[in-house]
MDTraj code that builds the backbone (N, CA, C; nanometers):
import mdtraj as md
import numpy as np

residues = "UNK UNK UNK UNK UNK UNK UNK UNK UNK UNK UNK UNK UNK UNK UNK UNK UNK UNK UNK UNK UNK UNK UNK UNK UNK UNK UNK UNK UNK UNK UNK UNK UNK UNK UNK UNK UNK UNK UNK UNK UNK UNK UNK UNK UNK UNK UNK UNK UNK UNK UNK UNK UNK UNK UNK UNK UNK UNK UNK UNK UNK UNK UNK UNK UNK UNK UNK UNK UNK UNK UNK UNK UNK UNK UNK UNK UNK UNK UNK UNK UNK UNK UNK UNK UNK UNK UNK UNK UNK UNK UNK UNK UNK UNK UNK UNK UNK UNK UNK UNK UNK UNK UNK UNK UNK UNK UNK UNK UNK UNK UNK UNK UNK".split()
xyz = np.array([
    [-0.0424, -2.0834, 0.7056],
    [0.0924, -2.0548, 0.7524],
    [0.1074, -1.9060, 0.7854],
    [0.0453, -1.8345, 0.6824],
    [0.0240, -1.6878, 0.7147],
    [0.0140, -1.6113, 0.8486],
    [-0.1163, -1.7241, 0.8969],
    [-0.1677, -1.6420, 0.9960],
    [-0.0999, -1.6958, 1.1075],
    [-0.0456, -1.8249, 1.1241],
    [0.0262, -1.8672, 1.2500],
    [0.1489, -1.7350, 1.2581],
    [0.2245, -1.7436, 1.1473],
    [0.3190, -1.6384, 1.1794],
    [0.2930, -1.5059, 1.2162],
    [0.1440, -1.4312, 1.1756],
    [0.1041, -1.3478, 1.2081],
    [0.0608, -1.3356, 1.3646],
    [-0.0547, -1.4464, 1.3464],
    [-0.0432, -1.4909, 1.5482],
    [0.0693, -1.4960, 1.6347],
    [0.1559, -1.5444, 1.5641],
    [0.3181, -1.5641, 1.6592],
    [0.3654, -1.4003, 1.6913],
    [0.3617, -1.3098, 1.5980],
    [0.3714, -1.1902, 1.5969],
    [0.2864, -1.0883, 1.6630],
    [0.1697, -1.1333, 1.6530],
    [0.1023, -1.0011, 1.6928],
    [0.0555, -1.0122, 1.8390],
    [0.0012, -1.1448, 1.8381],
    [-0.0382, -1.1515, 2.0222],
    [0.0634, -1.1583, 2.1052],
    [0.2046, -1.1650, 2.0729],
    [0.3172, -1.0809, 2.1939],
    [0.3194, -0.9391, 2.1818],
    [0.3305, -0.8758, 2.1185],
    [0.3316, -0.7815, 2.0736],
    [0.2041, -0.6943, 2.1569],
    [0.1031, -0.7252, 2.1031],
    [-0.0256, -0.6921, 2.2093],
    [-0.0234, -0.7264, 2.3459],
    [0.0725, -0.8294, 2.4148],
    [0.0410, -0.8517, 2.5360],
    [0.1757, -0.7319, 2.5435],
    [0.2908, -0.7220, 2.5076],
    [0.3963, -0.6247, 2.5306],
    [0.3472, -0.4771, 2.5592],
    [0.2816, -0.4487, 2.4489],
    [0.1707, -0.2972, 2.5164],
    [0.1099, -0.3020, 2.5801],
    [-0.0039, -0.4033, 2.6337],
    [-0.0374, -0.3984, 2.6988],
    [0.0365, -0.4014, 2.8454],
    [0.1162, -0.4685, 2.8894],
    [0.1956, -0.4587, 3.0024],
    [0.2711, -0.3063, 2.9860],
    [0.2854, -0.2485, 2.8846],
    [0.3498, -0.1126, 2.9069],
    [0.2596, -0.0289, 2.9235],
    [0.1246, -0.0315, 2.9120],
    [0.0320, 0.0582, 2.9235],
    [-0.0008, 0.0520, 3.0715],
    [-0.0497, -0.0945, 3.1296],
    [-0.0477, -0.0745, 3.2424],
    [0.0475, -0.0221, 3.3593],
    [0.1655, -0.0803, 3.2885],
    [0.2853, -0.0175, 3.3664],
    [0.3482, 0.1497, 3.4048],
    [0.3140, 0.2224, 3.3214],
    [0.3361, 0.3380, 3.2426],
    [0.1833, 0.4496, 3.2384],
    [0.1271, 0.4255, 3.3443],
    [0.0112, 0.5196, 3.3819],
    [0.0195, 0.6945, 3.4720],
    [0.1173, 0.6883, 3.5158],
    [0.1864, 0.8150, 3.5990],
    [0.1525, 0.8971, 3.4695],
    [0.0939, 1.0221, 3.5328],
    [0.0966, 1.1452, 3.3999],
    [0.2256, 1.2307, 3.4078],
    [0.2853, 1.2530, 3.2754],
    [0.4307, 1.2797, 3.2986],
    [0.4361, 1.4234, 3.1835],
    [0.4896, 1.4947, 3.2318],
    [0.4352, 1.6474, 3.1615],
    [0.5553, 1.6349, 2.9501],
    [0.5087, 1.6208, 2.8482],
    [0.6195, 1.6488, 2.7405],
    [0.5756, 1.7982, 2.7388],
    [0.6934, 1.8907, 2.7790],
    [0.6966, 1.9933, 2.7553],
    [0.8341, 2.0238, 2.6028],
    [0.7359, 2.1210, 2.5212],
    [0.8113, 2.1159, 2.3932],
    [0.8573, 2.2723, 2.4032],
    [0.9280, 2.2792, 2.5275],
    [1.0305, 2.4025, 2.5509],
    [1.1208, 2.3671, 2.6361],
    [1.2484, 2.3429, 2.5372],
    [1.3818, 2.2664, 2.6178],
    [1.3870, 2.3918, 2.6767],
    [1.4112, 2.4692, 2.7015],
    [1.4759, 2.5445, 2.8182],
    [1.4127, 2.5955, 2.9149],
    [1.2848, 2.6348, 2.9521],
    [1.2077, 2.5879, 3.0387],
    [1.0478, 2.5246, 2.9973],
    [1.0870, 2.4245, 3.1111],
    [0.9453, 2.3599, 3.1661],
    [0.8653, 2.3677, 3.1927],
    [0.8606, 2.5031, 3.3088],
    [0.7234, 2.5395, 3.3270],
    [0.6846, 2.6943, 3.2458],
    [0.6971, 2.6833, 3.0853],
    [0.6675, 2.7933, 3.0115],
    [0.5225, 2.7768, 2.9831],
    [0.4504, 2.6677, 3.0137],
    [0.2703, 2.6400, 2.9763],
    [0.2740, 2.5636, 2.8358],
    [0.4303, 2.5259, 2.7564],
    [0.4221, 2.4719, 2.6429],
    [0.4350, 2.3300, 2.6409],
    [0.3355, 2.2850, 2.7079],
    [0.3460, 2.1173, 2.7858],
    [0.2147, 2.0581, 2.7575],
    [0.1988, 1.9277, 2.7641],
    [0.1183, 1.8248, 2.7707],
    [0.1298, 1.7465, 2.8880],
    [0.0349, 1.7434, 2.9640],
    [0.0523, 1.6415, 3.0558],
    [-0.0278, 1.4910, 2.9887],
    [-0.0057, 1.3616, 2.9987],
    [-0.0400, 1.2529, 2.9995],
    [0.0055, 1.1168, 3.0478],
    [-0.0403, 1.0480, 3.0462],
    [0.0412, 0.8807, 3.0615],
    [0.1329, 0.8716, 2.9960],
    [0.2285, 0.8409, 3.0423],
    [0.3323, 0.7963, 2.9501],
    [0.3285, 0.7210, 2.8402],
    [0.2545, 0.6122, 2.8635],
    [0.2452, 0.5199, 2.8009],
    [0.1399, 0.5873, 2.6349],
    [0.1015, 0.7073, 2.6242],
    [-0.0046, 0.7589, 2.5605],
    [0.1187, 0.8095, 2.4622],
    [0.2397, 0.8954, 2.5108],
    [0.3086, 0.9587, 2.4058],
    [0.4519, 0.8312, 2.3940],
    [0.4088, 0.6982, 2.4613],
    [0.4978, 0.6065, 2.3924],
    [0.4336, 0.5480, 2.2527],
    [0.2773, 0.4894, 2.3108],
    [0.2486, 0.4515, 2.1759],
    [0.1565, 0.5835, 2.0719],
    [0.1800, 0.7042, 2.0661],
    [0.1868, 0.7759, 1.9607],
    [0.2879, 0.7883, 1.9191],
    [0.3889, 0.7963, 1.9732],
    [0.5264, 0.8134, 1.8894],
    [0.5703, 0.6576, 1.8129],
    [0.4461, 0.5590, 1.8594],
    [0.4786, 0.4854, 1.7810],
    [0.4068, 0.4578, 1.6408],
    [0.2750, 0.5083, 1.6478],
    [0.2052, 0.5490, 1.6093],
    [0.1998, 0.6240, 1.4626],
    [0.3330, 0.7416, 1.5063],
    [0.3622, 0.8460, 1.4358],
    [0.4689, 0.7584, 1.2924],
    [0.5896, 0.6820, 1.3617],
    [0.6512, 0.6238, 1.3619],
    [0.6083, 0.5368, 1.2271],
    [0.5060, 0.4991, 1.2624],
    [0.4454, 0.3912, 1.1662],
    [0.3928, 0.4992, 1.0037],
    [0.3270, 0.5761, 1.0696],
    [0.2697, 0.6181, 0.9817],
    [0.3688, 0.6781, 0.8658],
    [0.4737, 0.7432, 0.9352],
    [0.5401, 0.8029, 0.8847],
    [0.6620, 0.6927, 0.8051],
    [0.6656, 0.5852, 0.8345],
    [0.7165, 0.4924, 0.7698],
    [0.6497, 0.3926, 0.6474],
    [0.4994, 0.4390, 0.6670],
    [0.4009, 0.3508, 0.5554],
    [0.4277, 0.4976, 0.4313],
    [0.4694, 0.5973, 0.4992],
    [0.4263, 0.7119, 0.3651],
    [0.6173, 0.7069, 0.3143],
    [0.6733, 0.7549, 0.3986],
    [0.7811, 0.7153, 0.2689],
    [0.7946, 0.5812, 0.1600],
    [0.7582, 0.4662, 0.2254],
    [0.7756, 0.3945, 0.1522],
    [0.6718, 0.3904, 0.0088],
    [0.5569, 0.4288, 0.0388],
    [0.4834, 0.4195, -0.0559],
    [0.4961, 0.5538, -0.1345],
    [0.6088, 0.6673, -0.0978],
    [0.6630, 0.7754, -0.1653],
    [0.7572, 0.6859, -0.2484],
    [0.8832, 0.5941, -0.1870],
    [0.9369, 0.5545, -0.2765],
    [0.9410, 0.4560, -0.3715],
    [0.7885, 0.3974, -0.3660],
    [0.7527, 0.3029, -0.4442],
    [0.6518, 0.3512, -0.5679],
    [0.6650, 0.4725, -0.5703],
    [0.6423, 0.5735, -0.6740],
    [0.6678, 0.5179, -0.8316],
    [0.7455, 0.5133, -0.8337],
    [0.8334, 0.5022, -0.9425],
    [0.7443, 0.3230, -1.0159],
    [0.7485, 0.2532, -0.8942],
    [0.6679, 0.1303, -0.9770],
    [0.5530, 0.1070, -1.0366],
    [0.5016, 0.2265, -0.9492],
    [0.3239, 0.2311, -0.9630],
    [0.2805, 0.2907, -1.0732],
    [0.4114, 0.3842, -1.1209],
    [0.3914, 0.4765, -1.2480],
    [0.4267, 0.3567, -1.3744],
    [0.5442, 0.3178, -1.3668],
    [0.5815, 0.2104, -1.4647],
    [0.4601, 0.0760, -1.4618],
    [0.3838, -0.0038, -1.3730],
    [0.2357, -0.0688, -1.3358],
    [0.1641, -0.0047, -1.4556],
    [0.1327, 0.1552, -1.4108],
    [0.0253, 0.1719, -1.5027],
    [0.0403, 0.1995, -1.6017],
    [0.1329, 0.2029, -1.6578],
    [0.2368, 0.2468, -1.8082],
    [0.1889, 0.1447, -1.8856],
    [0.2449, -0.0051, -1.8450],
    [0.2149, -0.1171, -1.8736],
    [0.0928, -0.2135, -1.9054],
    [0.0169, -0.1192, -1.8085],
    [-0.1039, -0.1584, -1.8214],
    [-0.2136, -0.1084, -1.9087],
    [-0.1773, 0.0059, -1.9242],
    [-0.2470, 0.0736, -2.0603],
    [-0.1784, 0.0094, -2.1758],
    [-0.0926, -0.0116, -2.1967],
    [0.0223, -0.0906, -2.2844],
    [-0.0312, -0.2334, -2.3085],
    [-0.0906, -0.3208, -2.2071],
    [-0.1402, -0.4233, -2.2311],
    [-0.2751, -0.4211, -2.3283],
    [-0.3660, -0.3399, -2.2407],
    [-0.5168, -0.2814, -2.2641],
    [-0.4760, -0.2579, -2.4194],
    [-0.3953, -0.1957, -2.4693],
    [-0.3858, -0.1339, -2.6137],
    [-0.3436, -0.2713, -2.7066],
    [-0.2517, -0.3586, -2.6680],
    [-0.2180, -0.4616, -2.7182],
    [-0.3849, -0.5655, -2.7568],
    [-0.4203, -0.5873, -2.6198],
    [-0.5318, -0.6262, -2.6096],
    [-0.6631, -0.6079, -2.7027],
    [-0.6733, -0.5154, -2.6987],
    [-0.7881, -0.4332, -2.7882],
    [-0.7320, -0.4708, -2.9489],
    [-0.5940, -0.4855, -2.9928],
    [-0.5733, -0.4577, -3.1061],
    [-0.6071, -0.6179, -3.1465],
    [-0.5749, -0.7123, -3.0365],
    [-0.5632, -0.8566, -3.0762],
    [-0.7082, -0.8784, -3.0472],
    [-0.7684, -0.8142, -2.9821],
    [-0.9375, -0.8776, -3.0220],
    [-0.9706, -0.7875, -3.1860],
    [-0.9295, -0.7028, -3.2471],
    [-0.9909, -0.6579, -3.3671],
    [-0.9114, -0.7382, -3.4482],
    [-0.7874, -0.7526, -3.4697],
    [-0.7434, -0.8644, -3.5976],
    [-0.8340, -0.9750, -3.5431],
    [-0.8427, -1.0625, -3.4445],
    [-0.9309, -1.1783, -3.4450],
    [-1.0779, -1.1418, -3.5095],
    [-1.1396, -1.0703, -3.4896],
    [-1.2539, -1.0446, -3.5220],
    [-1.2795, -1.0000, -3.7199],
    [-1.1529, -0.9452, -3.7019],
    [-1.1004, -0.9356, -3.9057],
    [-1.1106, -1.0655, -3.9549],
    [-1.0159, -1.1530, -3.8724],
    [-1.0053, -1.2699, -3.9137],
    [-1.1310, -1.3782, -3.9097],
    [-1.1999, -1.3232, -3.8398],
    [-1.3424, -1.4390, -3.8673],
    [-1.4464, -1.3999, -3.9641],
    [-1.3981, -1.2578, -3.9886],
    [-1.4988, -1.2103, -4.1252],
    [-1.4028, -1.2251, -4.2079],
    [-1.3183, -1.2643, -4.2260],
    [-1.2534, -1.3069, -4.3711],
    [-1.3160, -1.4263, -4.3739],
    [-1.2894, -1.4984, -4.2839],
    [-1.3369, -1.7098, -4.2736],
    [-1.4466, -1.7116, -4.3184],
    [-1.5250, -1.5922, -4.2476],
    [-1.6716, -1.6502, -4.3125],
    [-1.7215, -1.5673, -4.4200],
    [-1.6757, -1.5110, -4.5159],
    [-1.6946, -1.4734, -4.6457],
    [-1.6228, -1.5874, -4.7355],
    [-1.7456, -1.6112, -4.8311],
    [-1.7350, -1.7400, -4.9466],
    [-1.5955, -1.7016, -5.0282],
    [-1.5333, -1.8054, -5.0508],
    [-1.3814, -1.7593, -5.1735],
    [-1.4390, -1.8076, -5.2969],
    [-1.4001, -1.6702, -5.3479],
    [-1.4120, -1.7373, -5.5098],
    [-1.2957, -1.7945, -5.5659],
    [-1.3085, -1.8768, -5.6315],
    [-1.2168, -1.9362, -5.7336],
    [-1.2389, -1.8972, -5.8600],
    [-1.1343, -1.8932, -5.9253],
    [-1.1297, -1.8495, -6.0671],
    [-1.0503, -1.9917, -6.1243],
    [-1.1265, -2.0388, -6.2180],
    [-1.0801, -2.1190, -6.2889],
    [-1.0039, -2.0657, -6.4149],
    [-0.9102, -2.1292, -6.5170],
    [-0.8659, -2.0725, -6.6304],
    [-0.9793, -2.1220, -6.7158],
    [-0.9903, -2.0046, -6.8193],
    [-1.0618, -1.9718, -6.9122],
    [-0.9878, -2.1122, -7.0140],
    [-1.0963, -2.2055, -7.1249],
    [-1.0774, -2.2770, -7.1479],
    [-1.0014, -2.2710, -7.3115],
])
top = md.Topology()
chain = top.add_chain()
for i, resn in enumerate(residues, 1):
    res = top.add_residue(resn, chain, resSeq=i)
    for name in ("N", "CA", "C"):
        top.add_atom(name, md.element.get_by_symbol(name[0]), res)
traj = md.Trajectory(xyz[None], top)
């Protein structure tokens, strides 16, 4: 089911860039000096090159906040998990107490007659 929905998703998606890539080939100058253009502080490329980096960017920059704000779980995860590990460890040594008690002989004491 996974992957149909993933297929449903991704091969439009890929044919969508792709038709914008082909579409979107003219080299088109991003100059990063609003007030003039022709200051030499420019990039010329395809359009389609600083559409999908900015999408690019977009992404990336959306996988890192989130996994900035999922901080907080990953710390409490491993909190827990040393927390288990310690639980763990303690319940394999009482079990292991407990089978050397079982297998040491009991004495009985009878009353003296």
């Amino acid at each position: 089911m996974r992957k149909l929905v993933a297929g449903l998703l991704i091969v439009p998606l890929g044919l969508v860039l792709v038709a914008l890539a082909v579409v979107n080939r003219k080299p088109v100058t991003l100059s990063l000096n609003p007030f003039d253009s022709d200051a030499g502080f420019g990039v010329e490329a395809p359009l389609f090159l600083f559409l999908l980096g900015a999408f690019a960017l977009g992404l990336v920059l959306g996988g890192f906040a989130t996994w900035l704000g999922q901080g907080k779980w990953r710390v409490m995860a491993r909190a827990q998990a040393r927390e288990a590990s310690t639980w763990r460890r303690q319940a394999d040594r009482l079990e292991k107490e407990l089978e050397g008690a079982e297998a040491r002989p009991h004495r009985v004491r009878l009353p003296a007659a």
